[in-house]
C-alpha positions in Angstrom: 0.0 0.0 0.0 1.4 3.5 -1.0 1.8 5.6 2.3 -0.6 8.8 1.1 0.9 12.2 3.4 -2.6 13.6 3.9 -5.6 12.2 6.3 -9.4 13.8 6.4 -10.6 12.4 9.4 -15.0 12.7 9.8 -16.8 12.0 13.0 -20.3 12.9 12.3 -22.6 14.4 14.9 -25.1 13.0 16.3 -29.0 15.2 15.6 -27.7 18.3 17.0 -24.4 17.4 17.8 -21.6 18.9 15.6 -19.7 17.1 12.7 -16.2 17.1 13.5 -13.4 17.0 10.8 -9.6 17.3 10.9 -7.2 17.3 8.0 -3.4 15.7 9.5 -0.2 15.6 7.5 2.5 13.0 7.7 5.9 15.3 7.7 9.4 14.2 9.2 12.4 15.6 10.3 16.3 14.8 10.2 17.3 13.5 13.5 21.4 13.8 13.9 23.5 10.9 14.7 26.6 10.1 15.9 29.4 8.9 13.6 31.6 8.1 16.7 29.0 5.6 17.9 28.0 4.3 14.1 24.7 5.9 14.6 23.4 7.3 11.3 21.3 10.1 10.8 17.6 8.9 10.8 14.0 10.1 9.8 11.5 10.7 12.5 7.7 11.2 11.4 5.7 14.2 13.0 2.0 15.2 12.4 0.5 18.2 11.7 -3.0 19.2 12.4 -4.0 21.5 9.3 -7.4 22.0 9.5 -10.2 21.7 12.0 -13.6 22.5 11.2 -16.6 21.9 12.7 -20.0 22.2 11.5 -23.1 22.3 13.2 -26.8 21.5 12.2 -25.8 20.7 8.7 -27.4 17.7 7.0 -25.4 14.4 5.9 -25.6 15.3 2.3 -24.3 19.2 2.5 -21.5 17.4 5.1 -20.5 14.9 2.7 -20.2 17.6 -0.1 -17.9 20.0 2.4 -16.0 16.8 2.6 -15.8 15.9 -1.5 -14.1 19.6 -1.6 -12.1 18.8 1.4 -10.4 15.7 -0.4 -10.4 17.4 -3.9 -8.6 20.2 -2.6 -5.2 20.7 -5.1 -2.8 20.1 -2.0 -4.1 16.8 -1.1 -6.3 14.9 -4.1 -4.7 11.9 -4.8 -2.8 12.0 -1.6 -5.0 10.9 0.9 -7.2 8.8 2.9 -10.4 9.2 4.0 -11.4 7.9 7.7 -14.6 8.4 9.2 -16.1 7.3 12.1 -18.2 4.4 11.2 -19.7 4.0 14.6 -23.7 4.7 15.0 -24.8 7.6 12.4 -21.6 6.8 10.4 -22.8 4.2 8.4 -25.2 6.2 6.5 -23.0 9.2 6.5 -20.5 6.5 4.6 -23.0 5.5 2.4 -23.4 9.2 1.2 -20.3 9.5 0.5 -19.3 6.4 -1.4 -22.3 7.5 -3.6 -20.2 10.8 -4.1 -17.5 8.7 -5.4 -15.2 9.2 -2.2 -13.3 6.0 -0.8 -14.0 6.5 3.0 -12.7 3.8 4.9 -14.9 3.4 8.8 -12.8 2.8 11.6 -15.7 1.3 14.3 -15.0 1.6 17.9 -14.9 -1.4 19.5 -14.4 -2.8 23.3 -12.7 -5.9 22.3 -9.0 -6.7 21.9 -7.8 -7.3 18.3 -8.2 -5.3 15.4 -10.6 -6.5 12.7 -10.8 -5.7 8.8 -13.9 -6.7 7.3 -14.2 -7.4 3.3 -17.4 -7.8 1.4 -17.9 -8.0 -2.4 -17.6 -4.3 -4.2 -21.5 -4.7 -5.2 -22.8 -4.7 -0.8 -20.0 -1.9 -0.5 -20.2 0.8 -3.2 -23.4 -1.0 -4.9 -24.5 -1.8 -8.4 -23.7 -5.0 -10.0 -21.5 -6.7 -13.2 -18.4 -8.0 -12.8 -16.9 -6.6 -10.0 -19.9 -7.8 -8.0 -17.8 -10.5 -6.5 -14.7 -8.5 -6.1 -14.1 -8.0 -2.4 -13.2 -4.6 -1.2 -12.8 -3.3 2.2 -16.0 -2.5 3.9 -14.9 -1.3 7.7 -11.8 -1.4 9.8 -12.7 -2.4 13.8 -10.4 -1.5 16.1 -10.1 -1.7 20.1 -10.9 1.8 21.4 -8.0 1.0 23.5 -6.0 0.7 20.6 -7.0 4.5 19.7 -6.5 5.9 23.0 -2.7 4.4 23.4 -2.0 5.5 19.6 -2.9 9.4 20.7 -0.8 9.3 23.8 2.4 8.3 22.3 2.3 10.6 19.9 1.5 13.3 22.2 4.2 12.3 24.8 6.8 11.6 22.0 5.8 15.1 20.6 5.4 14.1 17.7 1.5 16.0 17.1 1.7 19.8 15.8 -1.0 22.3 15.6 -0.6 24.6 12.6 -0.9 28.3 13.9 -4.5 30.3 13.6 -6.5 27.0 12.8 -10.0 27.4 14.0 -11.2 25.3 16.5 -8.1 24.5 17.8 -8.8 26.0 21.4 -11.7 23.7 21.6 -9.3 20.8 20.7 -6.9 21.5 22.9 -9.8 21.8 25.7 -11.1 18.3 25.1 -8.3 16.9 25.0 -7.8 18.1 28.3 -10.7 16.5 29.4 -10.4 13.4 28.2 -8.8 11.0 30.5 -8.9 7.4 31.3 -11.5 6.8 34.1 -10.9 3.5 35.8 -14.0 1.2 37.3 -14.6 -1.9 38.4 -14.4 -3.3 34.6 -11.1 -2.0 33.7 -10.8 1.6 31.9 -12.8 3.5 30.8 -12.6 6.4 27.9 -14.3 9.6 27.3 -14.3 13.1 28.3 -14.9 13.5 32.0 -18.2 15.6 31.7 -21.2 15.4 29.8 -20.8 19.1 28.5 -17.4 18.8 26.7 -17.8 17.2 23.5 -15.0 14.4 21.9 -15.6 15.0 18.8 -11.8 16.5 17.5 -10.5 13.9 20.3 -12.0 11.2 18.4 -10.9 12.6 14.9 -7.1 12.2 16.1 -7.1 9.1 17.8 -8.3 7.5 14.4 -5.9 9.8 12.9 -2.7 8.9 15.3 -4.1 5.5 15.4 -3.9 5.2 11.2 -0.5 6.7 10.9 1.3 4.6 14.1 -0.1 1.7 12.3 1.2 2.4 9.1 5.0 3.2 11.4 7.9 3.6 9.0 10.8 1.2 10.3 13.5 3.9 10.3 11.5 5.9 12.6 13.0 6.6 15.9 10.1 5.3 19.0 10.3 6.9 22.8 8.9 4.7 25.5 6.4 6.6 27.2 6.5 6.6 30.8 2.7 7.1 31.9 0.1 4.7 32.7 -2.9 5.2 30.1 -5.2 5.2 33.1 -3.9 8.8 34.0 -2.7 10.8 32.0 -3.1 14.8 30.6 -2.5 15.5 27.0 -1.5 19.1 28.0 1.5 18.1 29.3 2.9 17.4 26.3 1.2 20.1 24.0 
């Protein structure tokens, strides 16, 4: 699979609920080594947050348009993929958009402990029929939301996660993130923002988004241990 450097990341809302959407770039930097130990110079991949937008009471089908500019933008068609939240009123919202000829691949939250990739045959995915009714094509990626949560800290603790200057939004990012923690109960941890009134919607865009890219991990890249226990941990620490 060719690495693409762009990700539009979709997490639509819920009624009344905003639809979140985040654009990230894959970018890297030079990291120094050290001829006197044989250590060569090495690439280490960052990520850049360059857009956040959020749009509020604004039907599936104007949303999925916003989106088909969004990916056809000069900068970034060609170059991208296309994740969405595929959990609850995703799976409509997908079906919108594969019928605007976008490739959107779900990523559905899920509680268990491996991740999943289920196939069905091009005609159940994108519809129609012919030939490449039996073709199989991707249809939804699950993944552990545990899986997400430990993909965003490391990033974040690694520093490895940049927020382009002036984007809109990115206060109210940076204040979810805040709030999202990992609550501990009797059934093990537990993940979501820590009141009812902040929203996850950006958080959830860039786990799906760190979760994508640390899956698809270069082997020259250079990986720091992080040194605190998902149950507790701040993301402003590291911001």
């Amino acid at each position: 699979m060719v690495r693409k450097e762009y990700l539009v990341i979709v997490d639509p809302g819920k009624k009344r609920d905003p639809t979140a959407i985040m654009v990230m770039r894959d970018n890297y930097r030079i990291l120094d080594g050290s001829p006197t130990s044989g250590i060569q110079d090495r690439a280490q991949h960052f990520y850049e947050i360059v857009l956040i937008e959020k749009l509020l009471e604004v039907r599936y089908t104007e949303v999925c348009d916003i989106v088909s500019v969004i990916c056809n933008h000069t900068d970034i068609k060609n170059n991208h993929e296309l994740l969405v939240d595929g959990t609850g009123v995703g799976e409509p919202v997908v079906d919108i958009m594969r019928e605007k000829y976008l490739v959107p691949i779900p990523i559905v939250f899920t509680g268990g402990n491996a991740v999943n990739e289920i196939y069905q045959p091009f005609g159940k995915v994108f519809g129609g029929s012919g030939k490449l009714q039996g073709a199989n094509v991707l249809k939804e990626i699950r993944v552990p939301k545990d899986d997400l949560v430990t993909a965003g800290q490391v990033l974040i603790q690694q520093r490895r996660v940049n927020i382009a200057d002036g984007l809109k939004f990115a206060d109210d990012f940076k204040r979810q993130l805040h709030a999202f923690r990992g609550k501990v109960n009797e059934n093990g941890v537990k993940h979501e923002a820590l009141t009812e009134a902040i929203h996850d919607d950006l958080v959830v865009c860039y786990l799906m988004g760190a979760w994508w890219f640390t899956r698809q991990r270069k082997t020259d890249e250079i990986v720091i241990p992080y040194d605190k226990p998902i149950q507790d941990w701040n993301p402003m620490d590291y911001l």
